[in-house]
N, C-alpha and C positions, 0 to 999 in steps of 0.2 A: 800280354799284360793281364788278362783275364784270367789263364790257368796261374800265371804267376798270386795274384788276390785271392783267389782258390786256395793255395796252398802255401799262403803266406807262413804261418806256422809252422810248416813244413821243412821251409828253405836251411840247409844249413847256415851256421855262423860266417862260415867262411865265405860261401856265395851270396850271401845279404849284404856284405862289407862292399861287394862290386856292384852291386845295384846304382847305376846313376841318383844322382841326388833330387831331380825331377820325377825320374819312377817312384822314387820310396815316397814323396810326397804324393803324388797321385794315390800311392797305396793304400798307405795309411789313412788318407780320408774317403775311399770306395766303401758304399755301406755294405756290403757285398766281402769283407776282407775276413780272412779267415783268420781267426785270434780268438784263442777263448775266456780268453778275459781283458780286463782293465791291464792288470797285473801283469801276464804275461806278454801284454804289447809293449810295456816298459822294458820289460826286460828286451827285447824285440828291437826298442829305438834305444836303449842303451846301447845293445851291443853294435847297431849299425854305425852310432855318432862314435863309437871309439875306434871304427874305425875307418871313421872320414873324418876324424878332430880337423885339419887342416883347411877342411872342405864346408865347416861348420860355420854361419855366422850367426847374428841376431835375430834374422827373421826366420830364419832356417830351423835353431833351435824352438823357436817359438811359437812355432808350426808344429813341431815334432813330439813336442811335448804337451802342447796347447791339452788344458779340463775336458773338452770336447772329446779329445783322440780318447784319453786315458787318465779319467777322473781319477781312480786310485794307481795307486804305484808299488811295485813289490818293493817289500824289505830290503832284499839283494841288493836293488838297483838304486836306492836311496840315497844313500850315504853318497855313491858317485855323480849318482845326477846334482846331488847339494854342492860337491866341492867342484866341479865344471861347469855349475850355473855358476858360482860363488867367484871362481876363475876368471870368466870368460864370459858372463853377460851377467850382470848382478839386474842390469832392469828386467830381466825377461824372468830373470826364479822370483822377482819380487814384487813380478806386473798385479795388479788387483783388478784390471779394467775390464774382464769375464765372469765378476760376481763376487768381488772384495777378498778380502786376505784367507777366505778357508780355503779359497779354489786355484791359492798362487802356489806355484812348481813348487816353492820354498814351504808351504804349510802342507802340502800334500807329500812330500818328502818326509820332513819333522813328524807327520802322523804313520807315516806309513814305518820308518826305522824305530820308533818308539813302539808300533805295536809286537814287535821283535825284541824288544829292547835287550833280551838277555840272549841274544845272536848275535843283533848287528850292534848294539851300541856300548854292552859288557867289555865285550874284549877290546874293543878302543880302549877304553876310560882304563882299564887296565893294563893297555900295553902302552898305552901315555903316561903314564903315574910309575910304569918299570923305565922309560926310557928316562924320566928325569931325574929317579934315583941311579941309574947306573950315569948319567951325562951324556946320554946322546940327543938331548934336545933339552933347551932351557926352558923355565918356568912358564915362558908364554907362546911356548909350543915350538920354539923354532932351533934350529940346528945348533947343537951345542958350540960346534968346531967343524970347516969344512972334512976333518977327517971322518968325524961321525956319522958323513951326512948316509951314511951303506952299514954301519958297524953291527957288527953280531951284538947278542947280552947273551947272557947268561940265566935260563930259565928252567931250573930244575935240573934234568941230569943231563938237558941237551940244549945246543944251539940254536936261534931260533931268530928270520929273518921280520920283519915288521911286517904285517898284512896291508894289502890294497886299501881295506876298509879301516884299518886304523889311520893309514897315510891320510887318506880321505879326511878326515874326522878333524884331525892335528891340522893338516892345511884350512879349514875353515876359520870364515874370521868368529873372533872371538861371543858376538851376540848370537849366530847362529848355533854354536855350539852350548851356551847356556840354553837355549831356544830346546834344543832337542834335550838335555838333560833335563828342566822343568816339565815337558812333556812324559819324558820316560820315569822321571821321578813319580807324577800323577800317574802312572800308568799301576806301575809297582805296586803301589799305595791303595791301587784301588779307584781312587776318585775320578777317573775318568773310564770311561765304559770300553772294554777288551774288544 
């Protein structure tokens, strides 16, 4: 367990995914863990909860994700962490009880894909706005027609499948997605600090 917190950063994808769900907790909180940032431990427990989703529950995510582990959050890992807290535990993205609403899953996310916002939150709002002029999803984000729920569109000279991070974006409920557009709006604009 020891060389494993050593070289936590190290682990590939593939062999973090088989890490028992007690080990990775242990991990994660030895001070001792090898991770060079906030950021990239997100990225870290992102990729281990996708792939134990089945193995994930309430206290598990809450733990994983907890201000503590991983004050700031990458970009990347934002937008998915927002629509599988959004999913599958709404108290725990929306807990405030480790130091009010700047230090919840949910505002650490909003902050963290807004200060990207022209990576991670562009090509949503843009490949949302193509899908509801071609019909593959209705005005309030949802599937036009079981047929469309996979449909190509048509973008420029080629075919072109919906991103993870736009699926992401389109699956949240509707306040959170105003939430991070208000945020990245200010971002844009200036009025809030880069």
């Amino acid at each position: 367990l020891q060389y494993a917190i050593q070289c936590f950063d190290l682990i590939p994808d593939n062999a973090l995914g088989k890490i028992s769900l007690q080990v990775m907790q242990q991990m994660v909180s030895d001070p001792k863990l090898f991770c060079p940032s906030s950021e990239r431990l997100s990225q870290r427990v992102a990729t281990y909860i996708r792939s134990n989703e089945s193995e994930i529950n309430e206290e598990t995510f809450f733990f994983l994700t907890h201000t503590n582990l991983m004050p700031v959050i990458d970009p990347s890992e934002a937008m998915w962490l927002l629509w599988f807290g959004a999913s599958n535990f709404m108290n725990t993205l929306i807990d405030e009880s480790m130091g009010g609403y700047e230090v919840s899953l949910k505002r650490r996310c909003i902050v963290a894909a807004s200060m990207d916002w022209r990576t991670v939150l562009l090509n949503s709002v843009q490949n949302a706005s193509e899908q509801r002029q071609h019909g593959v999803i209705d005005g309030k984000g949802n599937d036009a027609s079981p047929i469309n729920r996979r449909r190509l569109f048509q973008d420029g000279g080629g075919q072109q499948e919906v991103s993870g991070t736009s699926l992401n974006y389109l699956n949240l409920p509707d306040d959170i997605r105003v939430e991070l557009l208000e945020e990245a709006f200010l971002k844009a604009a200036g009025g809030k600090d880069e």
